[in-house]
C-alpha positions, -999 to +999 in steps of 0.1 A: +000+000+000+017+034-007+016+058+019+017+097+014+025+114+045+020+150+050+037+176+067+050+212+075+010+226+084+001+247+114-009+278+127+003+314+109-007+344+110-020+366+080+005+372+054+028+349+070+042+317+048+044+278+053+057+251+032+043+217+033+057+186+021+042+152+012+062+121+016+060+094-006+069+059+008+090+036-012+074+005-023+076-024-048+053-014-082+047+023-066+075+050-093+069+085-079+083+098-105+057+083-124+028+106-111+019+142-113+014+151-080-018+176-067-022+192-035-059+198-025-077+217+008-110+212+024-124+237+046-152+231+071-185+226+058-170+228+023-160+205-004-123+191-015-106+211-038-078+208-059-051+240-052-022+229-074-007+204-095+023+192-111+032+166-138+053+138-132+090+152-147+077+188-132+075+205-162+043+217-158+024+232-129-014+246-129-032+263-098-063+277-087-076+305-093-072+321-058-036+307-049-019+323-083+013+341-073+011+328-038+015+294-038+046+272-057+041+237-058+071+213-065+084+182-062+117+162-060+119+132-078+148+118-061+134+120-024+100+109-034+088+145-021+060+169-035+063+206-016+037+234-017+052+266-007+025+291+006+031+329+009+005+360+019-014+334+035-050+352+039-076+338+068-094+321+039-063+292+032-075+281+065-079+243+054-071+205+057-045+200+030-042+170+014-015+158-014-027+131-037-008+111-061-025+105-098-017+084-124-046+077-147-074+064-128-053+054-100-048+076-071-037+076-035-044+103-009-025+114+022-038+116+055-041+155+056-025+187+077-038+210+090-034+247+081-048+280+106-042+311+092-055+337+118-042+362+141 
């Protein structure tokens, strides 16, 4: 079973910054580098959605809407490791983040981090 373990959330205040990282675990049949990588958020009472993305080899990143020019996704290949770099955090990031690993139809989630932006 891959695991995807996520990291690096907490409590900031507005305008501050965190970066989170997701973790990939090694196994057998499981080629990180073989899957784009998205990060998504879910706020109370809200649904699941997708923030940021990034293709397998990193050439190509797409994001939201309401994250453009404050949040950087990336990823490094070598440590099984996607990031998500968060700047001008505003009170409305406040969110469970999730990183999910896609490859076709198959997909595996992480167990989520929290994320309090407030002051």
């Amino acid at each position: 079973q891959v695991q995807l373990v996520e990291s690096g959330g907490g409590l900031v205040q507005p305008g501050g910054s965190l970066r989170l990282s997701c973790a990939a675990s090694k196994f057998t049949g499981f080629t990180f580098s073989s899957y784009s990588m998205r990060w998504y958020r879910q706020a109370p009472g809200k649904e699941r959605d997708m923030v940021a993305s990034i293709t397998n080899t990193g050439g190509s990143t797409n994001y939201a809407d309401s994250v453009k020019g404050r949040f950087t996704i990336s990823r490094d290949n070598a440590k099984n490791t996607v990031y998500l770099q968060m700047n001008s955090l505003k009170p409305e990031d406040t969110a469970v983040y999730y990183c999910k690993a896609q490859m076709g139809s198959r997909g595996y989630w992480g167990q989520g981090t929290q994320v309090t932006v407030s002051s």
